[in-house]
C-alpha positions as CSV (number, residue, x, y, z in Angstrom):
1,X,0.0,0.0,0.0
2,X,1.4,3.2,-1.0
3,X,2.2,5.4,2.2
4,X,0.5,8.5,1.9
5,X,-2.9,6.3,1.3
6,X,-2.1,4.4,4.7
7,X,-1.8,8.0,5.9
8,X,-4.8,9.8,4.8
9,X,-6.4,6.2,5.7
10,X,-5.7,6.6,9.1
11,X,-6.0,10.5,9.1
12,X,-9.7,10.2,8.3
13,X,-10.3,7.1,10.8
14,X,-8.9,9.2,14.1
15,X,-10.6,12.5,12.6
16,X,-13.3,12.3,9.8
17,X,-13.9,14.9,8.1
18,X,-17.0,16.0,9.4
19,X,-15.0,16.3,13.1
20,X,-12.5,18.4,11.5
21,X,-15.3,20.8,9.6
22,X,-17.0,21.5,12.9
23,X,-13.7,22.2,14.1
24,X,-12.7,24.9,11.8
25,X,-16.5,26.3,11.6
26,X,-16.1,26.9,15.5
27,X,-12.7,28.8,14.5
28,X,-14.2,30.8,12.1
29,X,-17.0,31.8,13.8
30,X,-14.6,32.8,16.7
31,X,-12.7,34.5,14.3
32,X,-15.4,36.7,13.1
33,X,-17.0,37.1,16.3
34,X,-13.7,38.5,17.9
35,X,-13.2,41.0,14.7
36,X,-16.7,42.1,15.3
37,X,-17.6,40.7,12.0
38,X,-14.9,43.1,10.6
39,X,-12.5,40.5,8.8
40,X,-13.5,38.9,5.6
41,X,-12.1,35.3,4.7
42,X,-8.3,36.3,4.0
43,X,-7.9,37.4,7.3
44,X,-10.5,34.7,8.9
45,X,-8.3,32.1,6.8
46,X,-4.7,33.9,8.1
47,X,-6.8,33.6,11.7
48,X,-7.0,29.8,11.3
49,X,-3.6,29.0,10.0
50,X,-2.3,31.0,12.9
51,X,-4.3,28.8,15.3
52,X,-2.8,25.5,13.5
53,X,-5.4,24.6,11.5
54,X,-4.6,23.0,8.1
55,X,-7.7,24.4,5.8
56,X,-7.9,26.1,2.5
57,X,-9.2,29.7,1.5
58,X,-12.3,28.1,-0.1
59,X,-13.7,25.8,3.0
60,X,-13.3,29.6,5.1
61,X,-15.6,31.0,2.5
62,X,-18.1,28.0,2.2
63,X,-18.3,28.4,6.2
64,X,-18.6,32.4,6.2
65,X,-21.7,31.7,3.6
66,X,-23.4,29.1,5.5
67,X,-23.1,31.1,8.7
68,X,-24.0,34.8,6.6
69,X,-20.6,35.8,8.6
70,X,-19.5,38.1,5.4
71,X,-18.6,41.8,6.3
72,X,-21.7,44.3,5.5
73,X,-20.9,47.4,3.6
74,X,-22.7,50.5,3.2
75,X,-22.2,54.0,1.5
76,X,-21.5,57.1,3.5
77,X,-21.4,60.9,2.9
78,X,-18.4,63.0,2.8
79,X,-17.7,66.0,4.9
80,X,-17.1,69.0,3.0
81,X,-14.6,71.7,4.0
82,X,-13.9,74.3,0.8
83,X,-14.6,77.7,1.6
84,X,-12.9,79.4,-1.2
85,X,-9.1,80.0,-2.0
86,X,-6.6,82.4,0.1
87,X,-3.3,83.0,-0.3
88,X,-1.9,80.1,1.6
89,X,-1.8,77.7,-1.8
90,X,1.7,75.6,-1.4
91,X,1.9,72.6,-4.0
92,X,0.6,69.2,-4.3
93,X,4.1,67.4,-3.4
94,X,2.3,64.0,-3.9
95,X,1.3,64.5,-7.6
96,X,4.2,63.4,-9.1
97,X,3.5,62.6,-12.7
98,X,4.0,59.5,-14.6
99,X,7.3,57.5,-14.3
100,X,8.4,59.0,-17.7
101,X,7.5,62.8,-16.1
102,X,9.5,61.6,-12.5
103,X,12.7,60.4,-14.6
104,X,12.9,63.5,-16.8
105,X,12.3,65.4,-13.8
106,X,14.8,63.8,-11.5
107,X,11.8,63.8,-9.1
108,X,12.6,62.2,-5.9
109,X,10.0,59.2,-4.7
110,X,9.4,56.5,-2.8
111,X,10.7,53.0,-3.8
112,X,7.2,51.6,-3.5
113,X,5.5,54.4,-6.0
114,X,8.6,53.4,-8.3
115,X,7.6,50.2,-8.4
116,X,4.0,50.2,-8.5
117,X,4.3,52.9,-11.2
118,X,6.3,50.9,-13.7
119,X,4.2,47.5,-12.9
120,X,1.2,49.1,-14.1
121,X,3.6,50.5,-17.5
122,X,4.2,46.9,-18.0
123,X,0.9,45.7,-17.8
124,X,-1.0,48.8,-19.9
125,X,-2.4,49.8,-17.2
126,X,-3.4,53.5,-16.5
127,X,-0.1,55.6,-15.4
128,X,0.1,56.3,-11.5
129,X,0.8,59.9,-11.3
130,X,0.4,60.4,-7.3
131,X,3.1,58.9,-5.0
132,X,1.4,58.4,-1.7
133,X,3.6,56.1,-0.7
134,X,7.0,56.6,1.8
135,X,10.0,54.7,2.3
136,X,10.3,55.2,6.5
137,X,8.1,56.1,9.1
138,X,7.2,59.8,9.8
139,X,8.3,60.9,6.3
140,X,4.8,61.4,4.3
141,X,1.4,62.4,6.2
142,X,-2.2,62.5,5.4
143,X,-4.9,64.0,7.0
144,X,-8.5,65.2,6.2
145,X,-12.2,65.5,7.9
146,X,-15.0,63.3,7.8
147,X,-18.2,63.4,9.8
148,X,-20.4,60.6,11.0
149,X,-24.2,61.7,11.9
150,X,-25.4,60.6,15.6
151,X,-28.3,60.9,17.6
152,X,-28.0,64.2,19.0
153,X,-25.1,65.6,16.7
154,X,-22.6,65.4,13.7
155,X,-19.3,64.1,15.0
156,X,-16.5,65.5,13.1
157,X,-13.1,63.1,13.2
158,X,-9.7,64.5,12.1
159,X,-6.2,61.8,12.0
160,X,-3.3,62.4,10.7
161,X,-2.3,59.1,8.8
162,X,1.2,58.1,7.9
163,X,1.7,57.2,4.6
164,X,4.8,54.7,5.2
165,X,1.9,52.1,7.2
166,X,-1.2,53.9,7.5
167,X,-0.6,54.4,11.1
168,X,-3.1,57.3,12.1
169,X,-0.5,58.8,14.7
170,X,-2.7,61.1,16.2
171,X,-6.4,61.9,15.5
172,X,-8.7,64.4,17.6
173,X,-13.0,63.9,18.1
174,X,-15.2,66.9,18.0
175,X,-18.7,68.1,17.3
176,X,-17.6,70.9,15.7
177,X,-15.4,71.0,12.8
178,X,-13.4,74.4,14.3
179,X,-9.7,75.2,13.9
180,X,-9.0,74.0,17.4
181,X,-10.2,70.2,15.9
182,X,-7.3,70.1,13.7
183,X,-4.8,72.1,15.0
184,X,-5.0,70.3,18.2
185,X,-4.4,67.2,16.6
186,X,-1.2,68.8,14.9
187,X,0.1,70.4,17.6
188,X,-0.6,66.7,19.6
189,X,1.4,65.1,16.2
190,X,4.5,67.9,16.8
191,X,5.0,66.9,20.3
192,X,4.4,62.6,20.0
193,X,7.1,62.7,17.5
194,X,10.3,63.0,16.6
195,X,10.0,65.8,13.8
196,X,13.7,66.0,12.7
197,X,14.1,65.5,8.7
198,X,10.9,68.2,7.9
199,X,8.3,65.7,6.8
200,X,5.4,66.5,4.8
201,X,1.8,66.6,5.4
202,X,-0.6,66.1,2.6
203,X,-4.4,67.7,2.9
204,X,-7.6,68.7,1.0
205,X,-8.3,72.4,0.2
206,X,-10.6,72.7,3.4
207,X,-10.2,76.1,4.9
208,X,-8.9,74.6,8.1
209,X,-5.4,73.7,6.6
210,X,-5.3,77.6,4.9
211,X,-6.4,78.9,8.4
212,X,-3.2,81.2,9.7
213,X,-3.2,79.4,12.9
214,X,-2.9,76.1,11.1
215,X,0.1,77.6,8.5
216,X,1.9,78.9,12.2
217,X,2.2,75.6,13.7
218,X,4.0,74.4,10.4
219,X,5.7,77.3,10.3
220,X,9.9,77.3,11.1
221,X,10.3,81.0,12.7
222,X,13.4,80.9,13.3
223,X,14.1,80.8,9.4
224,X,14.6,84.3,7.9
225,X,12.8,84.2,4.9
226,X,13.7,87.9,3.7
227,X,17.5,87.0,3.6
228,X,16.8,83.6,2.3
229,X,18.0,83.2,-1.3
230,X,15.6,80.8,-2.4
231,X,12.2,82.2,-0.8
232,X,9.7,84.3,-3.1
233,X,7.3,87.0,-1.9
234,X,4.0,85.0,-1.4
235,X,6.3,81.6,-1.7
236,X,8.6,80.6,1.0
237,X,11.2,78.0,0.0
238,X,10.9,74.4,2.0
239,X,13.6,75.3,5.0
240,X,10.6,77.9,6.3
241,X,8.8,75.0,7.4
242,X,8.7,72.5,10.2
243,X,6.6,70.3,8.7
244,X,6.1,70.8,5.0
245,X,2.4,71.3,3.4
246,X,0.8,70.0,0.4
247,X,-2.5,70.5,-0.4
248,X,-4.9,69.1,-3.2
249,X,-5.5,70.5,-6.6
250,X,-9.3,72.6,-6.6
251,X,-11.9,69.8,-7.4
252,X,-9.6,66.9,-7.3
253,X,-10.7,64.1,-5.0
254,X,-8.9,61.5,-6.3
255,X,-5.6,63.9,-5.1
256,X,-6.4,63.0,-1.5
257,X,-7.0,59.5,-2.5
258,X,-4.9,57.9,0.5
259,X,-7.1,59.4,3.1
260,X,-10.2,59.2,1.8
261,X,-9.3,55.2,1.4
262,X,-8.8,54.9,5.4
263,X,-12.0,56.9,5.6
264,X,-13.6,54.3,3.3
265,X,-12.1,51.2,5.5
266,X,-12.7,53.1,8.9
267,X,-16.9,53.1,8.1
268,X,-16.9,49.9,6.2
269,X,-15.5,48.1,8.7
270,X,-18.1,49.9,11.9
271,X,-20.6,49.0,9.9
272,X,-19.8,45.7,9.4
273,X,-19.2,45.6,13.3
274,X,-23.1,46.5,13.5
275,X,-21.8,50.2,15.0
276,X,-24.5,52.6,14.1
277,X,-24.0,56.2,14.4
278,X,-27.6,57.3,13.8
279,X,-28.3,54.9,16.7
280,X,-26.2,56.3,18.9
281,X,-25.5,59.6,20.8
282,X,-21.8,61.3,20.1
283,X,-20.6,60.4,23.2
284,X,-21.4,56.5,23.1
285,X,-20.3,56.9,19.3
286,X,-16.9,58.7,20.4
287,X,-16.5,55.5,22.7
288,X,-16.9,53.1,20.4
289,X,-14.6,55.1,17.9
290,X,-11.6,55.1,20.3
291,X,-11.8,51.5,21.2
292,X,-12.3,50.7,17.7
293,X,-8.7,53.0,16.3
294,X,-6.9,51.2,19.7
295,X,-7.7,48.2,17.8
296,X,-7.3,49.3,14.4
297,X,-3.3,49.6,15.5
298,X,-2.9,46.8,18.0
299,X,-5.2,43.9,17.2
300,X,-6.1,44.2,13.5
301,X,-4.3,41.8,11.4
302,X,-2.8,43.9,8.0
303,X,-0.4,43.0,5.2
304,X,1.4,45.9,5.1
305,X,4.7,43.9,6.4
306,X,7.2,43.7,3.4
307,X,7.2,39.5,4.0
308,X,3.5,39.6,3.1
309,X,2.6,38.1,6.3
310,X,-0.5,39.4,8.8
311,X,0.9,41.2,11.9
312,X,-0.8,44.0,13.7
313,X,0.7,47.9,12.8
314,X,1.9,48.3,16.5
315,X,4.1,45.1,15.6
316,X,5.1,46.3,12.3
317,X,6.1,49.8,13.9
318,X,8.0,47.9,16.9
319,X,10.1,46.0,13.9
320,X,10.9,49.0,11.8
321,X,11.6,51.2,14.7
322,X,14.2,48.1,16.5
323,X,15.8,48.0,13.2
C-alpha cells in the first residue's frame, strides 16, 4: 500500500472529516466574532492557520456563507470643507506625474510608488501619477475630515495618517469641525514625534489647513525668509517650514485618495461591526470610535509587512523602529 494512502487512511479514521469541519467552523465563527464581524475570509483564513489549523481559502468561505458571517458594507457621505481659496496655496508634493515625467524630472519618490508605477507600465495599465507612498516612518502624512451623523449631533473626526503604514499617529474627536479640531491634533502630532528631517503633510483644500493658525504651527520661525536666497514673496522656499504642506488640486478628490481610502475602511469596517452612528448619541459613538482606532493599531491583522505576512501595525512599527 502506497504510504501517503495508509496515511490519509488513518487521518480520516482518528478525525473524519466532518469532526475536523465543525472544528474549523467553531474557529471561524470565533474568528469573526472576535473581529466584530470586521475581517472577511483572508484574514479569517490567516486567523486559522495562525491557530494551527490545516484548511484552504475556499472551506473559510463555504463556512462564512453558510453562517451569513460576510462583512456588510454601506455607502457614506463625505464632509465637505472648501470655503474658497486664500493665499496660503503651497503645492501638491504627492502629484508626481508618470514615471516618464518623474525620470525627466529627477523627481525624488518613494521606492514603492517606483515600483508600482512601472508595474502598471508593464501591464498597460493607467499611469500612477500620485506617490502616496514613503519609504520610513514619519516621512509622508495625510490627514482630512470626515463626519459621521449621531443621535443628538454630527461628530467630526480629524487623523493624521502616515503614509509609510497607514498608522493614524494622532487623530482628535469633536462636534464641531473648528480650527481647534485640527490644530490640536497637529500640535498633539509635533509633540508625539520626533519631527527631525521636515516631513510633509498632505491635505484637501478645506479652509482649516489655509487657516493662519494652522500655517503657524508648520511654520519654522526661526528661518529668515527675507534673507533667504531661495524664498519668493508670497512663496517661502521648504527650509521655512517645520513640517512641510501640500494640499490638493481645486476639485480633485482623487488627489487625497490615500485618506479618503482609510476613511472608506474606517466606516466599512463599523458597519460591518453592527456600529451605528444614527443609533447612537456622540458620546457612546466617540466610545466606540476610540476603542475601535486602539484596535485598528494593535489587534487588526494587515499586510502591510514587506514578507507579506499578517501582523498587527503596533508590531510592524516595533520591527521598523528596533531596526
Amino acid at each position: 500500500m502506497n504510504i501517503n494512502t495508509f496515511k490519509n487512511a488513518r487521518r480520516r479514521l482518528y478525525n473524519p472529516p466532518a469532526s475536523r469541519k465543525e472544528q474549523v467552523r467553531s474557529a471561524v465563527v470565533k474568528a469573526c466574532q472576535d473581529s466584530h464581524g470586521i475581517y472577511g475570509y483572508r484574514r479569517v483564513y490567516a486567523v486559522c492557520r495562525r491557530q494551527g489549523l490545516t484548511v484552504g481559502e475556499k472551506t473559510i468561505r463555504a463556512i462564512m456563507s453558510e453562517e451569513n458571517l460576510h462583512p456588510k458594507s454601506k455607502r457614506t457621505l463625505k464632509y465637505r470643507s472648501y470655503k474658497g481659496e486664500t493665499a496660503h496655496r503651497p503645492d501638491n508634493r504627492c502629484l508626481v506625474g508618470d514615471i516618464d515625467t518623474v525620470t525627466a524630472n529627477k523627481t525624488t519618490v518613494s521606492a514603492r510608488y517606483r515600483a508600482l508605477a512601472t508595474q502598471r507600465r508593464d501591464n498597460n495599465q493607467p499611469d500612477l501619477v500620485h506617490d502616496f507612498y514613503a519609504d520610513r516612518p514619519n516621512e509622508k502624512f495625510g490627514t482630512d475630515i470626515t463626519e459621521f451623523a449621531c443621535l443628538d449631533a454630527k461628530v467630526y473626526f480629524s487623523p493624521m495618517i502616515d503614509f509609510y503604514d497607514n498608522m493614524p499617529v494622532t487623530y482628535t474627536v469633536s462636534t464641531s469641525p473648528n480650527t481647534e479640531l485640527v490644530n490640536s491634533m497637529l500640535t498633539q502630532a509635533k509633540e508625539a514625534l520626533n519631527i527631525e528631517h521636515q516631513p510633509m503633510i498632505h491635505s484637501d483644500r478645506g479652509w482649516h489647513y489655509r487657516h493662519k493658525d494652522w500655517v503657524e504651527l508648520l511654520t519654522d520661525h526661526t528661518h529668515n525668509q527675507g534673507q533667504c536666497p531661495t524664498c519668493q514673496p508670497g512663496k517661502a522656499c521648504d527650509k521655512a517650514w517645520i513640517i512641510r504642506p501640500s494640499l490638493s488640486r481645486l476639485g480633485n478628490s482623487g488627489d487625497n485618495a490615500r485618506v479618503e481610502g482609510f476613511f472608506g475602511l474606517i466606516k466599512r469596517e463599523l458597519y460591518a461591526a453592527d456600529i451605528r452612528p444614527e443609533k447612537l448619541t456622540a458620546e457612546e459613538f466617540i466610545r466606540y470610535l476610540e476603542d475601535y482606532l486602539d484596535w485598528f493599531v494593535h489587534h487588526r491583522l494587515t499586510t502591510a509587512s514587506p514578507d507579506g505576512k499578517y501582523t498587527t501595525l503596533a508590531q510592524q512599527r516595533a520591527l521598523v523602529t528596533a531596526s
